[in-house]
N, C-alpha and C positions, 0 to 999 in steps of 0.2 A: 504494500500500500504506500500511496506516495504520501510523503507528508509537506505540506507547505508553512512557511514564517513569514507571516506579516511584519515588513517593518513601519513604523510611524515615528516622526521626529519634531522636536521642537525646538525654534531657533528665534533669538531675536533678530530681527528683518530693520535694519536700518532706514529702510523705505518708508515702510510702515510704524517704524518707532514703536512698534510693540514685538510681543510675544507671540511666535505663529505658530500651528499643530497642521502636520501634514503627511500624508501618507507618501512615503517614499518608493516602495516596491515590495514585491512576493519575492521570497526566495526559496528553492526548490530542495529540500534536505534528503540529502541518499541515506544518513541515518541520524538520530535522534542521540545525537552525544554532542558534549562541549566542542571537542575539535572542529565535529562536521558544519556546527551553527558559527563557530567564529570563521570558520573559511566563505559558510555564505553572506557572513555578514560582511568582511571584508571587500569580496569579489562585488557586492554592491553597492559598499562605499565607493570604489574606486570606477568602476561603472558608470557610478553616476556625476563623479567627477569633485570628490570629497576630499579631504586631507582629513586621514585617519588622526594624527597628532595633535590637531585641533579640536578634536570633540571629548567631549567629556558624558558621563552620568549614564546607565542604564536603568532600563524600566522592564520586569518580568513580571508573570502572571504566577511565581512562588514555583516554580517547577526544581526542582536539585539541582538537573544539570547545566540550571541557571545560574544558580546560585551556590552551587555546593563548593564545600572548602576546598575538597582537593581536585576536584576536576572540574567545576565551575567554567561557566564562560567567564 
């Protein structure tokens, strides 16, 4: 079964002088472990045309392999 990760991101938008929440993309996971979701995550930072070293802050829905101490994203 395939599993898909939504990403969504929030950025201050100098344009608009506020805070903006927006869906960024689907990314496609061959499995459900830390590695596999930081490699999708990456691949669609850079995709989209992002500088990894500038972002800060995650948001999970409490899952382990989110969050977990030793093998966490």
């Amino acid at each position: 079964m395939t599993k898909i990760l939504g990403i969504a991101i929030r950025y201050f938008s100098v344009k608009k002088e506020s805070v903006v929440s927006t869906f960024l993309g689907l990314c496609e996971l061959k499995e459900c472990n830390a590695q596999n979701i930081v490699n999708a995550l990456k691949e669609l930072i850079k995709k989209k045309g992002l500088t990894l070293n500038k972002l800060r802050g995650i948001g999970v829905d409490n899952v382990s392999v989110m969050t977990g101490v030793y093998n966490g994203v």
